[in-house]
C-alpha positions, 0 to 999 in steps of 0.5 A: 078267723079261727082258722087264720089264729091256728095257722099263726100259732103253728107258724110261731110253734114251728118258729121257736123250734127252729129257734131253740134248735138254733141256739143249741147249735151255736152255743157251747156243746152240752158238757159230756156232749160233742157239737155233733151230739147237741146238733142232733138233739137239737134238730130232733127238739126242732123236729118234735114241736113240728110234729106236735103242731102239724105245720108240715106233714109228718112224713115232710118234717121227718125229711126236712130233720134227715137232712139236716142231720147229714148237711148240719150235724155231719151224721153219715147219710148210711147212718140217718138212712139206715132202716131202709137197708135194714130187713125192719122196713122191708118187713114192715112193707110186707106186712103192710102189703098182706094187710092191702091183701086181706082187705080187697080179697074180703077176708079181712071183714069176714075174719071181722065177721068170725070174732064178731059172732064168736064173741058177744057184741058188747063192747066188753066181750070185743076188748077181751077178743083183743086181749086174747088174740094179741096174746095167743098170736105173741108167741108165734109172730116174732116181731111186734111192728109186723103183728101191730101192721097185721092186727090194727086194720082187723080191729079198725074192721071189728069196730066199723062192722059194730058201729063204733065211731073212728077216732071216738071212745070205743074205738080208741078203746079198741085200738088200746086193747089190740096194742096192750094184747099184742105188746104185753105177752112179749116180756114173758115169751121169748119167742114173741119178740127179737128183743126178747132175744137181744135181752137174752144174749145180754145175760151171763151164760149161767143166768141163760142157762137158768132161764129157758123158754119156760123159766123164763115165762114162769117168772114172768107170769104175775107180771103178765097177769096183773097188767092184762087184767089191769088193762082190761079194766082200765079200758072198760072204765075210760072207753066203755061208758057214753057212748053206743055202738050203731046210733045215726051219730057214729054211722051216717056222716060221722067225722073220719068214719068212711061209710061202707055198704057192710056198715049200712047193712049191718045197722039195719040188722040184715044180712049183707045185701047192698046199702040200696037194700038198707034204705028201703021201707021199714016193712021191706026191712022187717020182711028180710029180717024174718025171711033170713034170720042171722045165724050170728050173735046178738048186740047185748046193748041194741039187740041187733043182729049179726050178719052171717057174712058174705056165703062160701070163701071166693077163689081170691079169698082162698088163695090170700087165706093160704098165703097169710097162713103159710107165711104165719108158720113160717114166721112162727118157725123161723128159728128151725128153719132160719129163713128170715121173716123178711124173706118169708114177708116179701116171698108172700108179697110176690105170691099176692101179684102171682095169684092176683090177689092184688095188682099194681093199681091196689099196690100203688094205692093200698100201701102207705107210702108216705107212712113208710117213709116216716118210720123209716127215718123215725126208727133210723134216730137209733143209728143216729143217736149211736153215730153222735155218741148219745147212747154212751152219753146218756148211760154214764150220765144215769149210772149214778141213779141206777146204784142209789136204787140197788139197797131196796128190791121195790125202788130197784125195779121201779127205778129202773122202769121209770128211768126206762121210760125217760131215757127211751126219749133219748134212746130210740131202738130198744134193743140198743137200749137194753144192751147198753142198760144190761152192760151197765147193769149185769156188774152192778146185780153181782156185786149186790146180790140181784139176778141179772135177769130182774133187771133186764126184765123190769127195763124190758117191760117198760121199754115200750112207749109211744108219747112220740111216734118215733119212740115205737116201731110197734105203734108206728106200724100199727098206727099208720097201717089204719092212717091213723083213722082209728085213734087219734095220736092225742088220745093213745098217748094219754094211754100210753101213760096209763098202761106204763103205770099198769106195767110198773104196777106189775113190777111191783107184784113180782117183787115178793114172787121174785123173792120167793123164787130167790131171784131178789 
C-alpha cells in the first residue's frame, strides 16, 4: 500500500508539472520574454518536478524535455543537441572511460590502497587527503568535469577499502570534500579551469596586464584559505560523528554497498587473499594476522590494520598507469603544445583497446550510457537558453540590483555572489554566464572606482552550484562516474548550500585584503 500511495503521489507530481508547463505555454509570454522563451522555461519547470519525483528515469525525462524543446518551443535540433558536437562530451566520455580503465586493471584500488597507508585511517586524516589531492591535481588538469569523472571513483574506492557505507555519512562526506577540493582551487589558478580562461578574456586588457598567472593567485589566496578551511571543518562536524568505519552494519548487507572480496579481507585486518580466507575460523585469522603482518597504516578508531596491496604492478596495471600518466602531462601541457584535451582524452581511449587494457565487453558495459546521454542534454540548456533570448532577459532584468550594491564594497560582493547563485538556475553554462555578467559589469567598475577583476571573481567563486544536476557539469560527471552510489543527490545538495555560504564567507575576508592591495 505504501508503495501504491508513493506511486499515486509521483503521478500527481508529474501531472502538475505538466500542468503548470502547460498553462505557461497558453498564456500570454512573460513581459520581456518571447513564446519561445516562456515555452522553454516551462518545459524546464516541467522537466525539474520530473526529476525531483522520479517518475521517469533521469536520462527518459531529459529526452522527453529535448524533444519538446524542438517539436514546442521551435529551438533548433543543433542547438538542444549541441554537447554532443562539442569536445565537452567526448571528453567527459574519456574520462569516463579511463575511470572504466583504472578499475578492471586494479590500479584504481591499489592508487586507494597508497592514500589510504599514506594517510592515517581516520576519517579526518581521509578528508584532508581529499582536500589536498583535489587541489594539488587543480592546476594541472584544465577541466573541473574530467577531474570530478576521474577522482569520484577513487574516493568511492577509499571509502569501501575503509568500510564506509554507500550513501551514508561519511561516505557522502567523502564525496563532498573530493568536490570542494577539486572545485575551490579553480577561482584561484587560472590554469585550473577553461572558465578561468573565459573570466580572463573578459577583462579590460590593462586589468589582464595586471593579473598574470601569479597576481591573479595572490589576490586570491585568503579566498582559498578560508573556504578550504572552513569546509574541512564543516565536514567534520556534519559527516564525521555517529557513524564507524567497518562495523557488520556498513559492510555485510548494507543497502547499495556492493560487496567486494577487498572489502571483506580488509575487515578481517589481513591481507587481501579472497573473501573464503575471511570467513574462516578466528584461530585461522589470528594465525594469518601474525604470520604476515601489514606494512601499512593503522585504524585510529578500530585499530585495524591495512593491507599492503596486491604485490608488484601487473603487465595491464603498468600499461594503463602509463597511459593515465601520459595523457595527465599532456592535459597539464595543453597550453604549449595546443593539442586539445579532448584529442589527448580519446587518444588515450584508443590506447586502452590498443594494449587491451580494456575490450568492448568492459566498454560496453563499464561506461555510463545512460549518464552521458543525460549530461549531454543538461549541459545543451545553455545553448537552449542562449537560442530563446533568456541569458539577455534575465541580465537586463537583474541590472538594476547589481548598481544598488556598487556604494558598499561587502554588499558589492555578496550581492554579486547571491545574485550568482539564483541567476545559474536560469543560466546554466557558466562561462555564458560570466561573459554576459562581466559585459554588464566591466562599465559599471569604471564608473564607480572598483577593479573589474573583483567582480568577475566574487561572480566566479559562486558560479558553481549543484541544487540541480543540470546546474554543474563538474558534479554531473562526478556524480554519474560512481552511478550515483556514493551520495545521494538529496544529501549533496543540502551541501551544496553549505559550501555556497563558506565561498560567500570568503568573499567577505577578502574585503579588507582587496582593499589593501587597492583593488576596492
Amino acid at each position: 500500500m505504501k508503495e501504491e500511495a508513493k506511486r499515486r503521489i509521483k503521478l500527481g507530481c508529474a501531472a502538475a508539472g505538466a500542468l503548470v508547463a502547460a498553462l505557461l505555454i497558453a498564456t500570454c509570454p512573460i513581459p520581456g520574454l518571447s513564446y519561445q522563451a516562456t515555452a522553454v522555461l516551462g518545459i524546464l519547470i516541467m522537466a525539474i518536478v520530473w526529476w525531483i519525483t522520479g517518475v521517469l528515469p533521469e536520462f527518459v525525462t531529459a529526452v522527453v524535455m529535448a524533444v519538446l524543446f524542438v517539436v514546442v518551443a521551435g529551438i533548433s535540433v543543433g542547438a538542444t543537441f549541441s554537447t554532443f558536437a562539442s569536445s565537452t562530451w567526448w571528453l567527459l566520455l574519456s574520462a569516463f572511460t579511463l575511470g572504466v580503465g583504472m578499475k578492471t586493471s586494479g590500479l584504481m584500488r591499489r592508487i586507494a590502497l597508497a592514500i589510504v597507508r599514506k594517510f592515517p585511517r581516520t576519517f579526518r586524516c581521509q578528508v584532508i587527503a581529499q582536500l589536498v589531492t583535489g587541489t594539488v591535481l587543480g592546476p594541472l588538469i584544465p577541466s573541473l568535469a574530467v577531474k570530478g569523472a576521474m577522482l569520484a571513483p577513487l574516493a568511492m574506492s577509499i571509502g569501501d577499502e575503509l568500510g564506509y557505507e554507500r550513501q551514508g555519512k561519511r561516505a557522502t562526506g567523502l564525496f563532498a570534500a573530493m568536490l570542494v577540493g577539486i572545485r575551490t582551487v579553480a577561482p584561484t589558478i587560472v590554469s585550473a579551469s577553461v572558465t578561468g580562461y573565459a573570466l580572463m578574456a573578459t577583462l579590460p586588457a590593462d586589468v589582464q596586464e595586471q593579473f598574470n598567472m601569479a597576481s591573479w593567485f595572490v589576490a586570491a589566496l585568503p579566498w582559498l584559505v578560508v573556504v578550504l578551511a572552513l569546509n574541512y571543518f564543516l565536514i567534520m562536524g556534519m559527516y564525521g560523528r555517529g557513524e564507524k568505519a567497518g562495523s557488520s552494519s556498513e559492510i555485510v548487507g548494507a543497502p547499495g554497498n556492493a560487496q567486494s572480496l577487498e572489502q571483506s579481507s580488509l575487515r578481517c585486518g589481513t591481507r587481501f587473499v579472497g573473501a573464503a580466507e575471511c570467513a574462516d575460523s578466528k584461530q585461522d585469522e589470528a594465525g594469518n594476522s601474525a604470520g604476515e603482518p601489514s606494512r601499512g597504516g593503522t585504524d585510529l578508531n578500530d585499530n585495524q590494520s591495512i593491507p599492503d596491496g596486491l604485490g608488484p604492478l601487473s603487465v595491464v596495471e603498468k600499461r594503463m598507469l602509463a597511459i593515465i600518466l601520459m595523457t595527465v602531462v599532456l592535459w597539464a601541457t595543453e597550453p604549449f603544445h595546443h593539442i586539445s584535451a579532448m584529442a589527448v582524452g580519446l587518444a588515450a581511449l584508443v590506447f586502452m583497446f590498443v594494449l587491451k587494457v580494456i575490450d568492448v565487453l568492459a566498454f560496453k558495459s563499464g561506461v555510463n550510457w545512460t549518464s552521458l546521454l543525460f549530461i549531454g542534454i543538461a549541459l545543451g540548456l545553455g545553448s537552449v537558453f542562449a537560442e530563446a533570448g533568456l541569458n539577455d532577459w534575465v541580465m537586463q532584468t537583474c541590472g538594476p540590483a547589481f548598481q544598488a550594491l556598487a556604494g558598499n564594497p561587502y554588499l558589492l560582493v555578496l550581492g554579486i555572489g547571491v545574485i550568482t547563485v539564483v541567476l545559474r538556475f536560469l543560466i546554466v553554462s557558466e562561462v555564458a554566464y560570466l561573459n554576459l555578467l562581466m559585459a554588464f559589469l566591466v562599465p559599471m567598475a569604471a564608473s564607480v572606482g572598483v577593479n573589474p577583476w573583483v567582480l568577475g571573481f566574487s561572480a566566479y567563486a559562486l558560479v558553481i552550484a549543484w541544487f540541480a544536476k543540470y546546474q554543474s557539469p563538474i558534479y554531473l560527471a562526478a556524480f554519474y562516474a560512481v552511478d550515483g552510489k556514493m551520495a545521494k543527490h538529496s544529501e549533496l545538495a543540502k551541501y551544496c548550500g553549505v559550501y555556497l555560504a563558506t565561498c560567500l564567507a570568503g568573499l567577505v575576508v577578502c574585503v579588507p585584503y582587496w582593499q589593501w592591495m587597492g583593488l576596492l
